[in-house]
One Martini backbone bead per residue (centre of mass of N, CA, C, O) as a GRO file, in nm:
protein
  321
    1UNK     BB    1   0.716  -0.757   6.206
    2UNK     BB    2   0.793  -0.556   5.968
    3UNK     BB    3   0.756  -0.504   5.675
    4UNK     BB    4   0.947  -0.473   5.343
    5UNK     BB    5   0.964  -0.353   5.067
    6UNK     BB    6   1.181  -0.278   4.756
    7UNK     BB    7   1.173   0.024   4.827
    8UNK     BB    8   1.210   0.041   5.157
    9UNK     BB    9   0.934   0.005   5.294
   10UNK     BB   10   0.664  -0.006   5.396
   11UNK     BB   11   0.413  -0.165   5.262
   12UNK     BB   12   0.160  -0.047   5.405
   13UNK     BB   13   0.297   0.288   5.291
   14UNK     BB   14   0.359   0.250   4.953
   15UNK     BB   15   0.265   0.415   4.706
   16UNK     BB   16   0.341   0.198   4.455
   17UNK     BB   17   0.235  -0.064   4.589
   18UNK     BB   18  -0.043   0.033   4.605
   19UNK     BB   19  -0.149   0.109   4.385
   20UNK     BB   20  -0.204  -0.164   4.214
   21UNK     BB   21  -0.440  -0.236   4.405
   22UNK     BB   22  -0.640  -0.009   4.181
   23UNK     BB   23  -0.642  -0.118   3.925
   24UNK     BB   24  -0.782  -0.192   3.682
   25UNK     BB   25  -0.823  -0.491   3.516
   26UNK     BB   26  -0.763  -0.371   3.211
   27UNK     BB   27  -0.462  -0.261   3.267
   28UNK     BB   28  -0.376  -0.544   3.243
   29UNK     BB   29  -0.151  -0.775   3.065
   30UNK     BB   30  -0.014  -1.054   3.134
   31UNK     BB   31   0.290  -0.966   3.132
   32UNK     BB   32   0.277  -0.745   2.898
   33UNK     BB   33   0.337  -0.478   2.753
   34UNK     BB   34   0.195  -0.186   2.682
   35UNK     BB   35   0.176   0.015   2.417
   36UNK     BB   36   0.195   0.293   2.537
   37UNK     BB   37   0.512   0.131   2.703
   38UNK     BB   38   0.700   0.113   2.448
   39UNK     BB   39   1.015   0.142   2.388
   40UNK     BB   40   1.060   0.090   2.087
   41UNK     BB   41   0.864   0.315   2.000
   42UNK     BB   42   1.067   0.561   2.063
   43UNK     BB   43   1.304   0.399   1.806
   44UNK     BB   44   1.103   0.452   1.584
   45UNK     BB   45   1.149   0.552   1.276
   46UNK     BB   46   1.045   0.725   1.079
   47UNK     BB   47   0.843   0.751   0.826
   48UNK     BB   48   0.839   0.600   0.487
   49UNK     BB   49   0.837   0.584   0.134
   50UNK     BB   50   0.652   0.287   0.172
   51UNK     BB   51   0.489   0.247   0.420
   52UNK     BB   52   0.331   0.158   0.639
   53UNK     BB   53   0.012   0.269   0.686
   54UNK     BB   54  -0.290   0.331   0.879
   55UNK     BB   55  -0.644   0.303   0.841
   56UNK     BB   56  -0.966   0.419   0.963
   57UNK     BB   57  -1.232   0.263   0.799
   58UNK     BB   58  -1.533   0.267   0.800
   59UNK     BB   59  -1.766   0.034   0.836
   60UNK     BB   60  -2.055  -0.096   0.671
   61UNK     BB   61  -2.325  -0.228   0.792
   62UNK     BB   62  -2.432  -0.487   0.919
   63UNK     BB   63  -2.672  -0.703   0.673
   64UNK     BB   64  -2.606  -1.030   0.584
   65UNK     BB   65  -2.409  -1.031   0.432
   66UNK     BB   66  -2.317  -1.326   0.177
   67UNK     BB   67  -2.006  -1.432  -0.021
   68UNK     BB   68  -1.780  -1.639  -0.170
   69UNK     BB   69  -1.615  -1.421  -0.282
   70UNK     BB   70  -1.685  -1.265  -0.034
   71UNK     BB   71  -1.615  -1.342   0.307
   72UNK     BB   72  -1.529  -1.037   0.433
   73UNK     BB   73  -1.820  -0.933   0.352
   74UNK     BB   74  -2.069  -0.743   0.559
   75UNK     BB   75  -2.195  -0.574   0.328
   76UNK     BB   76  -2.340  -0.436   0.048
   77UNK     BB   77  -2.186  -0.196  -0.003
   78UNK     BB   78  -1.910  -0.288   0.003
   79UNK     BB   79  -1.919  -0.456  -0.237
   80UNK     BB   80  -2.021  -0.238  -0.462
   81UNK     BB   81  -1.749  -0.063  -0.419
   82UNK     BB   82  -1.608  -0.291  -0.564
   83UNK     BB   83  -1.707  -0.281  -0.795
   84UNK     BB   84  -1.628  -0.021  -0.888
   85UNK     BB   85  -1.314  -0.052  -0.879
   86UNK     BB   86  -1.291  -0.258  -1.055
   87UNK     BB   87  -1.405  -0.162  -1.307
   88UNK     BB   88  -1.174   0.098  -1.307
   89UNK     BB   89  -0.926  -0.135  -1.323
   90UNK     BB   90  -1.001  -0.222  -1.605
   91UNK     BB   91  -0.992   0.054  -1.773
   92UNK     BB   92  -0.714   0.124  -1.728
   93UNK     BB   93  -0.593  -0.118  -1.850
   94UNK     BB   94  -0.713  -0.080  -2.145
   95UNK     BB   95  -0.581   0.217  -2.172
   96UNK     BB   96  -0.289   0.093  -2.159
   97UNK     BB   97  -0.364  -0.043  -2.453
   98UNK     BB   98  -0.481   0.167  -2.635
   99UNK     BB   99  -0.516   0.476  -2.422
  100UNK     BB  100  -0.227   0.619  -2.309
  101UNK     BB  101  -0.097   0.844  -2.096
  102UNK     BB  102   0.124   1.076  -2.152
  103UNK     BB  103   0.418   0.850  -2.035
  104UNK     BB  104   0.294   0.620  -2.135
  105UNK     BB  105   0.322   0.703  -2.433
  106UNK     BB  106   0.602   0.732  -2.434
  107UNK     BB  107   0.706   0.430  -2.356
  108UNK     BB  108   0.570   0.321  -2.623
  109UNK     BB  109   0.736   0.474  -2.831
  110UNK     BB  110   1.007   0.374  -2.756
  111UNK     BB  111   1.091   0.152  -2.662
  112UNK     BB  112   1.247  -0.054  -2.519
  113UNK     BB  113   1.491   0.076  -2.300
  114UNK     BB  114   1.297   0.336  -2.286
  115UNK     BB  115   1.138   0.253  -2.221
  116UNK     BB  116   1.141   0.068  -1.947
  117UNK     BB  117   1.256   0.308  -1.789
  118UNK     BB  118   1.013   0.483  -1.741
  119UNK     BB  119   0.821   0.244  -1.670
  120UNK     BB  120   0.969   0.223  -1.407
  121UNK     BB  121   0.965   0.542  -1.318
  122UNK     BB  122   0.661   0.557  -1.267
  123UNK     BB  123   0.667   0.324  -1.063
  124UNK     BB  124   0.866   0.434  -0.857
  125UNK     BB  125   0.728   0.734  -0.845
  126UNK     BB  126   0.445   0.788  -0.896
  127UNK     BB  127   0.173   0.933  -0.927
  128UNK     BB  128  -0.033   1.206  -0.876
  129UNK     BB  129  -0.223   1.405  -0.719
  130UNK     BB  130  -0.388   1.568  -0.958
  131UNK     BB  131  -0.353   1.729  -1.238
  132UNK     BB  132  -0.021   1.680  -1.225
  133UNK     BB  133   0.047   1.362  -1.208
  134UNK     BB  134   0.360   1.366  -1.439
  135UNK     BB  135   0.548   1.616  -1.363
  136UNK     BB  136   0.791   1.482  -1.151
  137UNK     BB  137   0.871   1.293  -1.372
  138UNK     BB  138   0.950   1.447  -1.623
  139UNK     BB  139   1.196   1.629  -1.471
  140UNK     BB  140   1.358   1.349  -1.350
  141UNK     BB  141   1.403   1.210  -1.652
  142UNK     BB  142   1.590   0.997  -1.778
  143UNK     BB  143   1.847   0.827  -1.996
  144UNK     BB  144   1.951   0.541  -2.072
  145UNK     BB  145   2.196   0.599  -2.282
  146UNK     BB  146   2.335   0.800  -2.071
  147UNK     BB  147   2.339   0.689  -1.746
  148UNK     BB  148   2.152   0.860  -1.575
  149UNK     BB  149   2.081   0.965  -1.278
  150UNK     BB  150   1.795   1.077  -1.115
  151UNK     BB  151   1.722   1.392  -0.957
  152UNK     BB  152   1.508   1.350  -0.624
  153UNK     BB  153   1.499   1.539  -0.517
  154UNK     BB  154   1.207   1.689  -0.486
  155UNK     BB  155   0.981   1.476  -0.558
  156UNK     BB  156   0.734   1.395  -0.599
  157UNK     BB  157   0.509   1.116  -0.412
  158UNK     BB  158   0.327   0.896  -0.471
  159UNK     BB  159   0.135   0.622  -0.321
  160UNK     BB  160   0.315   0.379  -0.502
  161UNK     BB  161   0.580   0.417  -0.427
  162UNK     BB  162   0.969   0.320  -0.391
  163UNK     BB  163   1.071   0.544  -0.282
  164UNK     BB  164   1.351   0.645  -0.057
  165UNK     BB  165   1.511   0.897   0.069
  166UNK     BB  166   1.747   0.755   0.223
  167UNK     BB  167   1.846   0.551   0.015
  168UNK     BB  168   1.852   0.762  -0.221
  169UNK     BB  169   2.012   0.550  -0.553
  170UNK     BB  170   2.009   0.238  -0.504
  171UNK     BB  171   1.769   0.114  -0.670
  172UNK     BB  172   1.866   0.206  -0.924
  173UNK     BB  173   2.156   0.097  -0.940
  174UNK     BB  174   2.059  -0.208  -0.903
  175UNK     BB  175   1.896  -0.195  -1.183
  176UNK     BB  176   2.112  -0.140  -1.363
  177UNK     BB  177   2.324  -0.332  -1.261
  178UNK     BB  178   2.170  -0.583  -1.359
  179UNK     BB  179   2.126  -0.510  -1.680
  180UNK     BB  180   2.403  -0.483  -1.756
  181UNK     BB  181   2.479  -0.809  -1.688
  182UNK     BB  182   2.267  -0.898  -1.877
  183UNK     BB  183   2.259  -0.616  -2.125
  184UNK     BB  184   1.935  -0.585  -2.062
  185UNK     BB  185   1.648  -0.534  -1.936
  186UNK     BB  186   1.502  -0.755  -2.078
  187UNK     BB  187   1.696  -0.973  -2.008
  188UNK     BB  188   1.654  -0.905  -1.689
  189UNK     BB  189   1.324  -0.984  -1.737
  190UNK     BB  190   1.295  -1.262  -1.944
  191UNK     BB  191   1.296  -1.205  -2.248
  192UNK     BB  192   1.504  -1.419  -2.341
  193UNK     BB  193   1.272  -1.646  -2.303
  194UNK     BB  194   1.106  -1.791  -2.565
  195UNK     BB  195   0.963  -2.058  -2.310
  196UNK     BB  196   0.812  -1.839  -2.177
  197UNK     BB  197   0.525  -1.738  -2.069
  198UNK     BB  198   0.398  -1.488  -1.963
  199UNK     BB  199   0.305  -1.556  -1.670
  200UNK     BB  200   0.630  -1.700  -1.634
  201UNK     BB  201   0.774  -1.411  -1.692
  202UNK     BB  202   0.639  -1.253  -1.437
  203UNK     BB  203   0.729  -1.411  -1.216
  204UNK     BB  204   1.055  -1.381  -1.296
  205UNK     BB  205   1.058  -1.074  -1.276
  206UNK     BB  206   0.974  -1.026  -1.036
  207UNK     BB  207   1.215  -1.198  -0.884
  208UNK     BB  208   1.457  -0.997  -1.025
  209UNK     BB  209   1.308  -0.727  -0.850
  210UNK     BB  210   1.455  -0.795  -0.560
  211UNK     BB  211   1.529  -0.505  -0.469
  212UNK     BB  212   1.662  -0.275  -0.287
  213UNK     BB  213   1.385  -0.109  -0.163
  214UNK     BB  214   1.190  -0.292  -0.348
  215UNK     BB  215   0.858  -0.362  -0.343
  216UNK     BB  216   0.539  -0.505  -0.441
  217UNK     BB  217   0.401  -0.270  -0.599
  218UNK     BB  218   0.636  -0.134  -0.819
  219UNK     BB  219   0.680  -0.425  -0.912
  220UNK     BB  220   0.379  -0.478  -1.031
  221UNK     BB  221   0.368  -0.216  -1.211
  222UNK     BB  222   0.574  -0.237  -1.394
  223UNK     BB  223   0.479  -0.476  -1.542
  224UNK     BB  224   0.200  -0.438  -1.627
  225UNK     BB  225   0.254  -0.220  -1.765
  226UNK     BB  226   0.496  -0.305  -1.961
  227UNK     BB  227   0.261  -0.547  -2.110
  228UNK     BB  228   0.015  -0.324  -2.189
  229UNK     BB  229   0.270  -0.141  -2.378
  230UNK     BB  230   0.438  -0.363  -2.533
  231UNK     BB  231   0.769  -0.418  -2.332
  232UNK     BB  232   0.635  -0.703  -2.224
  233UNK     BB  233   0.576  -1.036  -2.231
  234UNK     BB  234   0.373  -0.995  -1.982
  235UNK     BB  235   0.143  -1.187  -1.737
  236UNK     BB  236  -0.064  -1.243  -1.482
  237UNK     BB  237  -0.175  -1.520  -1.268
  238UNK     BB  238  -0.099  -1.343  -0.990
  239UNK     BB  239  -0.093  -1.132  -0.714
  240UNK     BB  240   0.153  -1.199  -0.539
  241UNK     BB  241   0.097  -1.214  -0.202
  242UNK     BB  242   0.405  -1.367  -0.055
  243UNK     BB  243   0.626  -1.091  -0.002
  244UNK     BB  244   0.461  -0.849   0.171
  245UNK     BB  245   0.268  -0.820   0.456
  246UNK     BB  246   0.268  -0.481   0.420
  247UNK     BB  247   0.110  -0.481   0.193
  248UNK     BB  248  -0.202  -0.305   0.094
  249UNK     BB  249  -0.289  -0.545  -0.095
  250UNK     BB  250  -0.247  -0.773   0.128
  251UNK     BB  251  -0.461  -0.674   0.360
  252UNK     BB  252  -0.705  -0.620   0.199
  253UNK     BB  253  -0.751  -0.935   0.092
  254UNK     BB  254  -0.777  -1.020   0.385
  255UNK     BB  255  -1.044  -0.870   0.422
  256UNK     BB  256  -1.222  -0.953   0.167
  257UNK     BB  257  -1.176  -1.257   0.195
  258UNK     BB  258  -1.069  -1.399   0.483
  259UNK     BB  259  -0.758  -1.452   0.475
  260UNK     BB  260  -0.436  -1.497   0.553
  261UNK     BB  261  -0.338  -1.713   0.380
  262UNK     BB  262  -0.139  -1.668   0.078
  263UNK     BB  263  -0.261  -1.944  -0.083
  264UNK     BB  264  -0.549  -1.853  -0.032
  265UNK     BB  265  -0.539  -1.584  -0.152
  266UNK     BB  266  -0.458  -1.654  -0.439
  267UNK     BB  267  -0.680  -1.809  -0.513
  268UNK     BB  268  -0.956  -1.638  -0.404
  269UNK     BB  269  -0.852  -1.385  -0.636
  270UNK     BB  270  -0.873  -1.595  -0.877
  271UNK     BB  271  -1.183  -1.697  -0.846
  272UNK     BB  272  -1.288  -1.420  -0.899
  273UNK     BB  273  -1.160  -1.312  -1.184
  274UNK     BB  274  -1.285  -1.535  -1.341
  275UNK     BB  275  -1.612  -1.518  -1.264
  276UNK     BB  276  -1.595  -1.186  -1.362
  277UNK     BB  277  -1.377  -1.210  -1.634
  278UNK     BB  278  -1.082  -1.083  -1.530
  279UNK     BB  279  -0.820  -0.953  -1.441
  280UNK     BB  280  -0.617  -0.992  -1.244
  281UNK     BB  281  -0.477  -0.696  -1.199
  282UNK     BB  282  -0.729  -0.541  -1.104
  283UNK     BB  283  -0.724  -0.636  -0.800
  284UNK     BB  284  -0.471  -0.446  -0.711
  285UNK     BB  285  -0.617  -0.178  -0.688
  286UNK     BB  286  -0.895  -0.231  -0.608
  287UNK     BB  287  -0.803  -0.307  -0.302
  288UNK     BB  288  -0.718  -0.051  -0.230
  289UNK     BB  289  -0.920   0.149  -0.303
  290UNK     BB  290  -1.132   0.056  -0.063
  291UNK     BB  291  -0.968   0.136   0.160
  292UNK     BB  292  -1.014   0.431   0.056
  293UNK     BB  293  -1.101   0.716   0.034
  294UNK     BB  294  -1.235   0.891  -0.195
  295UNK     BB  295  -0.993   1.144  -0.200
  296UNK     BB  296  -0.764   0.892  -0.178
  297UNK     BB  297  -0.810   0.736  -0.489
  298UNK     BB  298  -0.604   0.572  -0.689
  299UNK     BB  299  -0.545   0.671  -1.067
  300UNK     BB  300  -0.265   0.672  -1.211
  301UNK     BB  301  -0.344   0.923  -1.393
  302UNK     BB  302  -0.636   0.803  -1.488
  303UNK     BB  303  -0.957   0.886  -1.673
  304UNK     BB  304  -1.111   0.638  -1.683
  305UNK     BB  305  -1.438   0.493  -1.785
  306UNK     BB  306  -1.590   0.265  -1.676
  307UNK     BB  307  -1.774   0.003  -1.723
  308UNK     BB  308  -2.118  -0.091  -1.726
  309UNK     BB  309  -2.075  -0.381  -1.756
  310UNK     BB  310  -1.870  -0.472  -1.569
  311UNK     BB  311  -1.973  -0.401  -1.320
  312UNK     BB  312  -2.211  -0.589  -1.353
  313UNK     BB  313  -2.052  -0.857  -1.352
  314UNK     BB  314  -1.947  -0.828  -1.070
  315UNK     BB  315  -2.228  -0.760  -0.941
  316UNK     BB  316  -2.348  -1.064  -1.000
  317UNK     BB  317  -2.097  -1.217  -0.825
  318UNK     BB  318  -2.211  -1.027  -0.544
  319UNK     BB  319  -2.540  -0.986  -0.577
  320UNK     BB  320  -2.534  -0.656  -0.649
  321UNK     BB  321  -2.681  -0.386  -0.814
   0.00000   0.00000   0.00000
């Protein structure tokens, strides 16, 4: 008696279920629908600013390096490298408190509730690259005193940007928002509780600005930031990397060090500044910056040059010249 297959023919004419019988066998998933015919991919969403990039950046050629603080690189070169990041990621810091550039300057002289509102939208809208790194953030930003909202309709946003164009000036609402309930933006920051250390200061706000729409780059660089130009008596005391899993900062970290649980990423990232002499905040932009291609380097407005001494100091950490 003939079979006949589901699809209503002779089993053994069916061109369906035959084709079946000729894959290869690498093209089998083995249950699993294959990620090129995932149904889910073309619902998904344009991609938004701040949303994770994946980026191929090849790595190189592993020479049998192997090294306690950074676990996770396997060539001489790729240590270098970072030790170069870090270098720059401390100058940096060093800069924004001594001598400040162009908008960090200007946030630091208004100090109070205007100055934290400037640095707050710098890090929101993030400079970008090339010569005039913060002339979009000069023309959208507006007075804490006026109440209004700057108009974001075409500003460029750098690569650390917070802002979403599709939510509109919904995070910024929710920030007004917040610090008016507090009073102000110090006291909404845990500025007014005079019992807490610098570095539990920056915990509690990092905490508090867990707004809608804000990632955890644009919140953390903006406390840096404003610790720094002395507008928040606030210092990390870890990179905070259980926050937000697709973050650039906490991917780099687990391919540097080497694994992937978040408790086990703050200590390893802790015991590598404290060995190295270095801020914990140098590590966050240092390890970004390792991951991206030489012209696509974030500098954050910042033209300072690395300290010689500082390099030398990390790159003895590291073993490497």
């Amino acid at each position: 008696m003939p079979t006949f297959c589901r699809h209503g023919r002779l089993e053994a004419n069916c061109p369906i279920c035959s084709k079946k019988e000729f894959l290869a066998p690498q093209t089998r998933t083995g249950g699993r629908r294959p990620a090129t015919a995932s149904r889910s991919a073309a619902r998904r969403s344009p991609t938004r600013a701040g949303d994770l990039r994946v980026r191929r950046l090849a790595r190189a050629e592993d020479d049998g390096y192997d090294n306690w603080a950074v676990p996770g690189l396997r060539a001489t070169l790729e240590a270098a490298r970072l030790a170069d990041e870090i270098a720059f990621a401390v100058a940096r810091l060093e800069e924004l408190r001594s001598d400040p550039p162009s908008l960090y300057a200007e946030a630091a002289a208004a100090g109070g509730e205007e100055g934290l509102w400037l640095a707050f939208l710098i890090a929101y809208l993030s400079p970008t690259s090339g010569p005039e790194p913060f002339a979009g953030i000069a023309a959208a930003r507006t007075s804490w005193a006026a109440g209004e909202l700057p108009d974001l309709d075409g500003v460029p946003l750098g690569p650390r940007a917070g802002h979403d164009p599709a939510r509109g000036l919904a995070t910024l609402m929710a920030y007004r928002a917040r610090a008016e309930r507090a009073g102000s933006q110090a006291a909404a920051l845990a500025a007014g509780e005079p019992s807490l250390t610098p570095q539990r200061r920056f915990d509690r706000a990092f905490e508090r600005l867990s707004l809608p729409g804000l990632r955890r780059a644009p919140r953390f660089e903006f406390l840096v930031v404003a610790g720094r130009l002395g507008l928040l008596d606030a210092e990390p005391s870890s990179l905070l990397l259980g926050v937000d899993p697709t973050d650039p900062t906490v991917l780099a970290a687990k391919r540097i060090l080497g694994i992937g649980d978040a408790i086990n990423l703050q200590r390893r990232a802790s015991e590598l500044a404290a060995e190295a002499g270095i801020p914990i905040a140098a590590l966050d932009l240092a390890f970004v910056n390792w991951t991206r291609p030489d012209d696509e380097r974030i500098t954050a407005g910042s033209a300072a040059e690395a300290s010689a001494a500082t390099r030398d100091r990390v790159a003895a950490v590291f073993g490497v010249a």
